[in-house]
VEXNU-887778 format. One record per residue: residue in three letters; x, y, z of N, C-alpha, C, O in turn. Coordinates in steps of 0.001 Angstrom, whole numbers, padded with zeros to 6 digits, always signed. Layout:
BEGIN
type;nX;nY;nZ;caX;caY;caZ;cX;cY;cZ;oX;oY;oZ
Ala;X;Y;Z;X;Y;Z;X;Y;Z;X;Y;Z
...
This chain:
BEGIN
type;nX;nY;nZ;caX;caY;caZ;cX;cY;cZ;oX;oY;oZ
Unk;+099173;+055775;+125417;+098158;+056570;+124752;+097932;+056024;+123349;+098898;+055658;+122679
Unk;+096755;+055960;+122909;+096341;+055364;+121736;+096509;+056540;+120390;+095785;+057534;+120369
Unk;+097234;+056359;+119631;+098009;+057064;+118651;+097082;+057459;+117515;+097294;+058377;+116723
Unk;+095972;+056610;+117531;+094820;+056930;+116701;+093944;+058168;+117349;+093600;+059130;+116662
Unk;+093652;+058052;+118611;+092827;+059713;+119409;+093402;+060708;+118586;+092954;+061378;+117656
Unk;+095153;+060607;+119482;+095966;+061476;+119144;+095941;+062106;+117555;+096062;+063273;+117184
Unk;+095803;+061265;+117029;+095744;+061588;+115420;+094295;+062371;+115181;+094258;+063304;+114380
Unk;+093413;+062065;+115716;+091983;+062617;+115494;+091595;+063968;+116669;+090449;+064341;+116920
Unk;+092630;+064439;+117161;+092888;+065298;+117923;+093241;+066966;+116999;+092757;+068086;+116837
Unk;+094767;+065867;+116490;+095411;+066792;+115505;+094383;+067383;+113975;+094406;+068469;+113395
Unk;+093725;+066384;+113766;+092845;+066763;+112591;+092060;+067633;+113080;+092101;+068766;+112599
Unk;+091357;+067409;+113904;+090067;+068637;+114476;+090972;+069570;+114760;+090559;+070672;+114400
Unk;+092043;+069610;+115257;+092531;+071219;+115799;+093140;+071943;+114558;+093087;+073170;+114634
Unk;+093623;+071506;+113600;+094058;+071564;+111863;+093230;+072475;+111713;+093414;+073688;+111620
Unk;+091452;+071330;+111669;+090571;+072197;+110666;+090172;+073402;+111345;+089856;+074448;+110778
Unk;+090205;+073180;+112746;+089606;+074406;+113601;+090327;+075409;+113063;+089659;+076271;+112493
Unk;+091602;+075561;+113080;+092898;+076166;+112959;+092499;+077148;+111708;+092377;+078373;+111699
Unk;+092271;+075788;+110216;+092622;+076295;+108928;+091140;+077232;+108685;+090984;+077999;+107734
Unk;+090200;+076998;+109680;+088774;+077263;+109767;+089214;+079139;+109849;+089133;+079983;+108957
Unk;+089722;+079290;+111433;+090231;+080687;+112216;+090586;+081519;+110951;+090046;+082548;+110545
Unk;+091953;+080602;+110267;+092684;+081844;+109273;+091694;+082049;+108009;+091523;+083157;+107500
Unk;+091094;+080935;+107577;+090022;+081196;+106822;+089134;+082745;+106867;+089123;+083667;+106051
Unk;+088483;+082589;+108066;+088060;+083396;+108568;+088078;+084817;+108819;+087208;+085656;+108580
Unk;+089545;+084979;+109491;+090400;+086037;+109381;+090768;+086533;+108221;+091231;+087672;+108284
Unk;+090717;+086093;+107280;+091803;+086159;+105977;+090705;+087232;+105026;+091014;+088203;+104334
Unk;+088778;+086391;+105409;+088085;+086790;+104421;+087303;+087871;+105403;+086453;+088549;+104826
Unk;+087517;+088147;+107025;+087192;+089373;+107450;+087896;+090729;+107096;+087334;+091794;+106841
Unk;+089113;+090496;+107129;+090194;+091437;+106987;+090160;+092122;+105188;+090390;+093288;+104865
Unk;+089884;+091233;+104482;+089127;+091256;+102810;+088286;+092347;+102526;+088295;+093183;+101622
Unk;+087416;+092116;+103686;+086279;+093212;+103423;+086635;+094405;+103298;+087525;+094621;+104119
Unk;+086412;+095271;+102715;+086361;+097100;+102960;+084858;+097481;+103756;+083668;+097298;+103502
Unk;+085652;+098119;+104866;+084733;+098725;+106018;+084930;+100051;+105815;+085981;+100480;+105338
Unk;+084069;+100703;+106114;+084184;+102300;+106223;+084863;+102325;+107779;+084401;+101683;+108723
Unk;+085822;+103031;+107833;+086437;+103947;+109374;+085812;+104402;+110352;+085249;+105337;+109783
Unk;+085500;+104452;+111328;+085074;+105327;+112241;+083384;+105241;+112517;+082900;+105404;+113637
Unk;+082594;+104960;+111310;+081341;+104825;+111811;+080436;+103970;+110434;+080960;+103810;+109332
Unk;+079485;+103649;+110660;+078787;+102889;+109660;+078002;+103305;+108699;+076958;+102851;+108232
Unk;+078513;+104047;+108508;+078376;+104777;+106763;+078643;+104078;+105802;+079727;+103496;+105754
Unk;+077619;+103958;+104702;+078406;+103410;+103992;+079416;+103841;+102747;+079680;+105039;+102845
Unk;+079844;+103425;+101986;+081102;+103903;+101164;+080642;+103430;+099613;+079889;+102464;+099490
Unk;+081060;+104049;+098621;+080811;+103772;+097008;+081758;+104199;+096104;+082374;+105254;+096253
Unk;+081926;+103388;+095100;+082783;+103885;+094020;+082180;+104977;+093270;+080951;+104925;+093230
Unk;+082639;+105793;+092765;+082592;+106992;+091472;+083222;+107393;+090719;+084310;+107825;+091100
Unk;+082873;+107469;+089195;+084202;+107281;+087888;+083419;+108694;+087404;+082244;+109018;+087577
Unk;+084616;+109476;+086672;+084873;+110274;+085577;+085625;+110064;+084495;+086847;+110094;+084638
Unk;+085160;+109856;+083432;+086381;+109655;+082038;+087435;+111036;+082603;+086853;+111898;+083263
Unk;+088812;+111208;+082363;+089827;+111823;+082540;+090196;+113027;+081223;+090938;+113998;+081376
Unk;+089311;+112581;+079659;+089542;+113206;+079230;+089995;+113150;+078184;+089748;+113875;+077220
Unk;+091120;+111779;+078304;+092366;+111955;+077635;+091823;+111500;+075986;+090771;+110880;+075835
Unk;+092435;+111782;+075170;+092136;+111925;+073359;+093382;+110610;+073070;+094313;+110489;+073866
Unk;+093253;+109721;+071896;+094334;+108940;+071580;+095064;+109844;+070048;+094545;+110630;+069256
Unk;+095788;+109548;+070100;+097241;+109781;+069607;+097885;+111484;+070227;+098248;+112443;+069547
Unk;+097837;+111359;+071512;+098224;+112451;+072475;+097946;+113928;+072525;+098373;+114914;+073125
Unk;+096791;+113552;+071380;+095675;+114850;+071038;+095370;+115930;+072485;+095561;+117138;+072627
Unk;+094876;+114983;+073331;+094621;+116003;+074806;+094822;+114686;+075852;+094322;+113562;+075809
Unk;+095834;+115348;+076879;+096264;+114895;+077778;+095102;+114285;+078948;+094573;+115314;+079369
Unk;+094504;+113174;+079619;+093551;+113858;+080797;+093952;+113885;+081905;+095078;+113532;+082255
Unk;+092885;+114403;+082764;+093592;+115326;+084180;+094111;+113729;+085257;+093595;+112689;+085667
Unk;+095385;+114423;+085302;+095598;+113585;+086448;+094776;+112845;+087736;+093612;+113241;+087795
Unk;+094990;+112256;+088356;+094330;+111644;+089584;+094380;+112700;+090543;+093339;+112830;+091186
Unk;+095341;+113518;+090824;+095394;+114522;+091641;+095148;+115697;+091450;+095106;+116435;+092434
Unk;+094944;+116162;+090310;+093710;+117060;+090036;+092244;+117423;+090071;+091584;+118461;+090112
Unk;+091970;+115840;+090029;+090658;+115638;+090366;+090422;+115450;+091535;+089356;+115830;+092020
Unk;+091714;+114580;+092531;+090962;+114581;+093889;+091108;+116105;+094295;+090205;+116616;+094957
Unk;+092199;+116837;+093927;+091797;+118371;+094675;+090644;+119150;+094049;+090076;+120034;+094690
Unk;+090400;+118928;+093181;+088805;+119474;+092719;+087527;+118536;+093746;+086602;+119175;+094247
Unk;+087617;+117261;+093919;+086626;+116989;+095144;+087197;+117752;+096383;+086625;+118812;+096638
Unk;+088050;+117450;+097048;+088198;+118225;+098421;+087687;+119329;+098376;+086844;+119607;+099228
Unk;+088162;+120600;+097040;+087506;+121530;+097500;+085707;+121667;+097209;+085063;+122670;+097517
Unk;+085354;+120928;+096822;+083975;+120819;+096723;+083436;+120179;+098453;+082283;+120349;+098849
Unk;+084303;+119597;+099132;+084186;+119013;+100695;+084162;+117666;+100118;+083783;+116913;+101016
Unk;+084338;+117152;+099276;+083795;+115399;+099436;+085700;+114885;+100076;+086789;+115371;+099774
Unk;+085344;+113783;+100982;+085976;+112978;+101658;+086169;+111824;+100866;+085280;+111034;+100548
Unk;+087942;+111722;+100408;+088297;+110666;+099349;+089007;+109605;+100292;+089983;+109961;+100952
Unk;+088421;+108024;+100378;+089155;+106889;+100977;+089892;+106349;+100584;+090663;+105649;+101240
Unk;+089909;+106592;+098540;+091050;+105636;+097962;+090738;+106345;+096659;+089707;+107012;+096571
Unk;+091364;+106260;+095903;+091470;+106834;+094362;+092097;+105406;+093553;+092828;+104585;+094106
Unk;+091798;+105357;+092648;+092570;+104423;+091357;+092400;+105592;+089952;+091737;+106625;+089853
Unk;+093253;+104935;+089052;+093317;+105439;+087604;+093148;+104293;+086999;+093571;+103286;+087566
Unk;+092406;+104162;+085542;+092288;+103369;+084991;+091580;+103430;+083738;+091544;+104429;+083019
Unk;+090987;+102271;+083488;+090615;+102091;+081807;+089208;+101627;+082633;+089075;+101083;+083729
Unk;+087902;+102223;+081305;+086256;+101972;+081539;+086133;+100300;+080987;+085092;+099731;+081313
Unk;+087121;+099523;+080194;+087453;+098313;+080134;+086661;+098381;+079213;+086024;+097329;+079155
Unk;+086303;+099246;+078284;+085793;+099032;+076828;+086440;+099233;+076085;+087563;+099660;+076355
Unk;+085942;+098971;+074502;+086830;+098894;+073204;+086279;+100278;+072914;+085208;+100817;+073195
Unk;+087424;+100701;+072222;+087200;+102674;+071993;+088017;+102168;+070102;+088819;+101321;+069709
Unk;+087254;+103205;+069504;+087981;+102943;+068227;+089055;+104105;+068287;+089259;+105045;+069054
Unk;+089766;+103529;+066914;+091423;+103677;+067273;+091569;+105384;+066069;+092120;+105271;+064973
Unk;+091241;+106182;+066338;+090839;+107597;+065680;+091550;+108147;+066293;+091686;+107783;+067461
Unk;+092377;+109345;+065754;+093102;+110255;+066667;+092157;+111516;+067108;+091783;+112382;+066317
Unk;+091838;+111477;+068477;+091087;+112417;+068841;+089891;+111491;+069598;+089809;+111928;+070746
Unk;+089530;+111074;+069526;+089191;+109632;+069765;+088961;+109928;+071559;+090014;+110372;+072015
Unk;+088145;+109825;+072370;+088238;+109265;+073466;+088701;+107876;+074100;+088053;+106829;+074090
Unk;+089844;+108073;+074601;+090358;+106270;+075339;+089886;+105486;+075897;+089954;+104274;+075690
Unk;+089265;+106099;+076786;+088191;+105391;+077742;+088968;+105392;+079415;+088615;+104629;+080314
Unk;+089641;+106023;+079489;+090784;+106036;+081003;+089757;+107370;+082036;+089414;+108533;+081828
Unk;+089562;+106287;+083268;+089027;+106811;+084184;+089566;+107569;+085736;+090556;+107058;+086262
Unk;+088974;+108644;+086361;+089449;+108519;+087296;+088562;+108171;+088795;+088076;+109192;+089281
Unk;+088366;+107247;+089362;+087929;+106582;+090251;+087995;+106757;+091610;+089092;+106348;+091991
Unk;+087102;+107319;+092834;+087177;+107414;+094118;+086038;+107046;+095282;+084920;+107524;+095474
Unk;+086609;+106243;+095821;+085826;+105772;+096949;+085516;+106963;+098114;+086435;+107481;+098748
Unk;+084167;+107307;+098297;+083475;+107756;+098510;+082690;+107866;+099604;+082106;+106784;+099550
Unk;+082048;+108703;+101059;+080973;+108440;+101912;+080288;+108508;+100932;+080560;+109172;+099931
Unk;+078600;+107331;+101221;+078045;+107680;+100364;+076935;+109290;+100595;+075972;+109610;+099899
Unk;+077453;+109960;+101671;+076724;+110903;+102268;+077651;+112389;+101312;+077743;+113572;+101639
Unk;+077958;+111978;+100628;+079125;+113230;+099365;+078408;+112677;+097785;+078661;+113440;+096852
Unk;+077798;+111790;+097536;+077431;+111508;+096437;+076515;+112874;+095570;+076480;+113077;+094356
Unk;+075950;+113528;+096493;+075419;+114882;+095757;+076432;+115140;+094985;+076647;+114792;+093824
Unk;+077338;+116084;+096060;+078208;+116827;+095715;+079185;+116134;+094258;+079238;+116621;+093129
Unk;+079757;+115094;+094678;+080443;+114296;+093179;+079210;+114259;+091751;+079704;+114490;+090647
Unk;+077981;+114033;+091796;+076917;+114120;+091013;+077382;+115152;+089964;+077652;+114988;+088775
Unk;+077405;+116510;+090905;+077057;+117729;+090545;+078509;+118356;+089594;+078651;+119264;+088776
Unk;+079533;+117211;+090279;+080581;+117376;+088981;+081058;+116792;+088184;+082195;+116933;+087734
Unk;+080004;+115805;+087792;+080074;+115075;+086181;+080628;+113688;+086866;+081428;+113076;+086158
Unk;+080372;+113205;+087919;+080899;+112124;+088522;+079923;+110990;+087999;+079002;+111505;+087366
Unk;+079861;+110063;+088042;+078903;+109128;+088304;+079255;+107853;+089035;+080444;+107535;+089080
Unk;+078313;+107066;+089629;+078157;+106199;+090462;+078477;+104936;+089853;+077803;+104572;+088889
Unk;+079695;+104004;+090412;+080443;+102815;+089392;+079187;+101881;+089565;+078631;+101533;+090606
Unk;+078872;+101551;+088163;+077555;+100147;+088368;+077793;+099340;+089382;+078828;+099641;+089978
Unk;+077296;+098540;+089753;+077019;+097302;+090677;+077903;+096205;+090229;+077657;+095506;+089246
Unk;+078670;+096112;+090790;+079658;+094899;+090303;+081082;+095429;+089734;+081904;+094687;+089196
Unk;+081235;+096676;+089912;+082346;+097313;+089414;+083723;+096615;+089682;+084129;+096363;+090816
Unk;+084231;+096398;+088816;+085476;+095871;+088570;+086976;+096577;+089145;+087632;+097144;+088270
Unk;+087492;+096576;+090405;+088712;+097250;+090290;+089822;+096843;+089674;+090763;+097619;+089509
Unk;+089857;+095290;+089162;+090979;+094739;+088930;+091775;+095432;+087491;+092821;+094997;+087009
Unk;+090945;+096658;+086950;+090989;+096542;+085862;+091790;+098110;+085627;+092079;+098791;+084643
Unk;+091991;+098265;+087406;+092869;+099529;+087648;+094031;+099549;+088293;+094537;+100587;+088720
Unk;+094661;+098117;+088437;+095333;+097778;+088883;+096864;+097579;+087859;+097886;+097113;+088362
């Protein structure tokens, strides 16, 4: 057997290969909504909180039990920072958010409690 095929065998089945996990790697990446094709959205509330420990803001789990009982359906929550510069005043707003992924078929309801809709390009890394 000619050792050169063989070699040009192994390369195509490589790339096929590195092609598959490629593939897999950046399907599995995606966020899909569950169960049906709805689609899904981020929504932020500042939390509240004041700097130099002036006023505490509401936990992550305060707020998601204030959506449930309003009915909205939460897929993921984060806590975090609006990733702006806040001046450094005691009393001062921080800029710390609380964040939940969303049907977008509940967006009324979050509206109606001071929620708003994360811009286009929203950053999670920055709640991490």
């Amino acid at each position: 057997m000619n050792p050169f095929k063989l070699s040009q065998r192994r390369s195509g089945f490589i790339f096929l290969l590195g092609f598959l996990l490629a593939w897999t790697a950046w399907s599995f990446g995606r966020q899909m909504p569950s169960g049906n094709s709805s689609r899904v959205l981020w929504v932020v509330r500042t939390d509240g909180a004041q700097s130099c420990g002036m006023k505490e803001g509401q936990s992550i789990e305060e707020v998601a039990q204030e959506l449930k009982s309003a009915g909205v359906k939460i897929l993921d929550s984060r806590k975090g920072s609006d990733g702006k510069m806040h001046i450094m005043v005691c009393g001062a707003p921080e800029g710390s958010l609380n964040a939940f992924l969303i049907p977008e078929e509940d967006l009324s309801k979050v509206l109606l409690l001071g929620f708003q809709k994360a811009p286009e390009g929203f950053n999670l890394k920055s709640f991490e």
